[in-house]
Residue frames relative to the residue before (quaternion, step in Angstrom):
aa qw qx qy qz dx dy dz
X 1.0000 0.0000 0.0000 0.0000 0.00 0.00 0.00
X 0.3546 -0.7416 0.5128 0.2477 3.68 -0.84 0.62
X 0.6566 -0.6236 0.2564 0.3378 2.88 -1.45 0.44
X 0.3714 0.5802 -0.4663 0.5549 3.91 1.62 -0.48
X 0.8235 0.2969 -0.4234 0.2333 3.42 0.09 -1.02
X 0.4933 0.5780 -0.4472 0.4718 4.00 0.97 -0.71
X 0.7201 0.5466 -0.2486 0.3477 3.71 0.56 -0.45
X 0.6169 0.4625 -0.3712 0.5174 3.03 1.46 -0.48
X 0.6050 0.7038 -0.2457 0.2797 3.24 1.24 -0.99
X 0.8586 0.1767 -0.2570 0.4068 3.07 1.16 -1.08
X 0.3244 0.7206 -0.5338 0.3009 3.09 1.71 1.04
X 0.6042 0.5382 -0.3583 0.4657 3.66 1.18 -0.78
X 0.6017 0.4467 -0.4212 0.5110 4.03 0.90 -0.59
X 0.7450 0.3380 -0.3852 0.4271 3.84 0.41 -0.96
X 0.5323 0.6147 -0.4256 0.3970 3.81 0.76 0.20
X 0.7263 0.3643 -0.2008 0.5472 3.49 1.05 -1.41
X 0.5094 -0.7052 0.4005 0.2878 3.75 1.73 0.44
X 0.3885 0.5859 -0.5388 0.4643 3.80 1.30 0.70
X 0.8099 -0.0206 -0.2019 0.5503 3.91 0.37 0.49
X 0.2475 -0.7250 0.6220 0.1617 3.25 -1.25 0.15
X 0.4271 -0.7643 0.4318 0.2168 3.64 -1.09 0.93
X 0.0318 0.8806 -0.4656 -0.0822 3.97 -0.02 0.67
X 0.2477 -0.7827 0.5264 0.2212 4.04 0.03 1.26
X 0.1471 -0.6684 0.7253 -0.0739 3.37 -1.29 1.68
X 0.7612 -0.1260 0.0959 0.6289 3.84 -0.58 1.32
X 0.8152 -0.3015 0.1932 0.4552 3.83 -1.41 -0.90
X 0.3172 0.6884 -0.4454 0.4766 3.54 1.91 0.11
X 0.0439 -0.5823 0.8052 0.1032 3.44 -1.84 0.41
X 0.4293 -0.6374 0.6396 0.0178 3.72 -0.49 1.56
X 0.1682 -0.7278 0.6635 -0.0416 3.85 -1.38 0.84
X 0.3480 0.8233 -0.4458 0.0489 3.38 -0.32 0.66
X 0.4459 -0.6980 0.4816 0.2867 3.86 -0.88 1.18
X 0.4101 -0.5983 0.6801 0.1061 3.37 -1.58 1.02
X 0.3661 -0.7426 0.5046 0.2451 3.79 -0.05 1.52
X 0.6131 0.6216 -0.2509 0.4181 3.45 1.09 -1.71
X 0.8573 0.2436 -0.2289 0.3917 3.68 0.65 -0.40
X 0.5166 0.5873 -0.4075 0.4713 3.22 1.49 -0.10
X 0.4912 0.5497 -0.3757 0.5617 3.76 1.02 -0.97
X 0.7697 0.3427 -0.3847 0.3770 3.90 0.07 -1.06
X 0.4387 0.7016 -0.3043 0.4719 3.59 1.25 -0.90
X 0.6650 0.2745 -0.2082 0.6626 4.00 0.31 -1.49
X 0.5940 0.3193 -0.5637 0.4769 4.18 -0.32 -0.74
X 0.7813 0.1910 -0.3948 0.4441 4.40 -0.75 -0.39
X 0.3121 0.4992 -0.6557 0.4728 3.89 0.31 0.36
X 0.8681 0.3801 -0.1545 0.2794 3.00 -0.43 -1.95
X 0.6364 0.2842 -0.3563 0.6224 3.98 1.41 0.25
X 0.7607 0.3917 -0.4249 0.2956 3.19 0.42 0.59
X 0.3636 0.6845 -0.3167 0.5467 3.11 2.48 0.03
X 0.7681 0.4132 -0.2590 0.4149 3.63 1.26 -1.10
X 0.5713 0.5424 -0.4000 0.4684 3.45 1.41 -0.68
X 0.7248 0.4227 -0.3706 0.3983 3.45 0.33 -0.95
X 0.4971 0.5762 -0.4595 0.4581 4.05 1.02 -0.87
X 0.5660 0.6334 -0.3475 0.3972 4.01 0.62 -1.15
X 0.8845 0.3128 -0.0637 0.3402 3.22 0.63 -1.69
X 0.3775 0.6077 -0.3401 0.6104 3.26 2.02 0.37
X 0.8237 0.1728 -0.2560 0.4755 3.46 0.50 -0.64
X 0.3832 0.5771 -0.5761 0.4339 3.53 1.23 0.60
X 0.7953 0.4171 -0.2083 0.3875 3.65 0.47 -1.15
X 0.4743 0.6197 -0.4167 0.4662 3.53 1.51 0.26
X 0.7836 0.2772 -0.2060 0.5163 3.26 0.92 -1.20
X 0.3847 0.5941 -0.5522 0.4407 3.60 0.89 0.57
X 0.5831 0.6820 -0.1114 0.4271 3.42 0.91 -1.55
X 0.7795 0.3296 -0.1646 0.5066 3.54 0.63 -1.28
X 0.6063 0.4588 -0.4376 0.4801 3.38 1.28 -0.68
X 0.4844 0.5710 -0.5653 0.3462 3.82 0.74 -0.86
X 0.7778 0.4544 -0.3468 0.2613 3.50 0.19 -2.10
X 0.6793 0.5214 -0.3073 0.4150 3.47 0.83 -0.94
X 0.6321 0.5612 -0.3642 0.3911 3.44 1.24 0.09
X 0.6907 0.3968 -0.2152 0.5649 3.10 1.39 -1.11
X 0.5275 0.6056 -0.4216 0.4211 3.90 1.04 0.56
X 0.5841 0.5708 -0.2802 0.5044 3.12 1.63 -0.95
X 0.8058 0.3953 -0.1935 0.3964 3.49 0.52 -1.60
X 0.7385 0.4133 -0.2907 0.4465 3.92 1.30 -0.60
């Protein structure tokens, strides 16, 4: 990975405030904020479950369709 590109990256993490950038001499230092990464993975994980819900709502929509259109064709 290049170096433009590791930069963009952790420009998008220090935006969404999951690290923060701290200048040491001609060094810029990177560092992760436990307190927000944990909060970051806790709405992953409700939004991993809401969306899992609504996958298997539209499956069994789906299955009722097929079993409908088996019955009627």
């Amino acid at each position: 990975m290049s170096f433009a590109a590791v930069q963009k990256h952790v420009a998008v993490l220090e935006r969404a405030g999951l690290v923060t950038k701290e200048p040491e001499g001609r060094r810029r230092l990177v560092r992760t904020d436990p307190r927000r990464l944990r909060d970051a993975a806790r709405l992953l994980d409700e939004l991993e479950t809401v969306w899992r819900s609504r996958v298997e709502q539209m499956d069994a929509v789906l299955a009722e369709e097929d079993a409908e259109s088996n019955l009627c064709g």
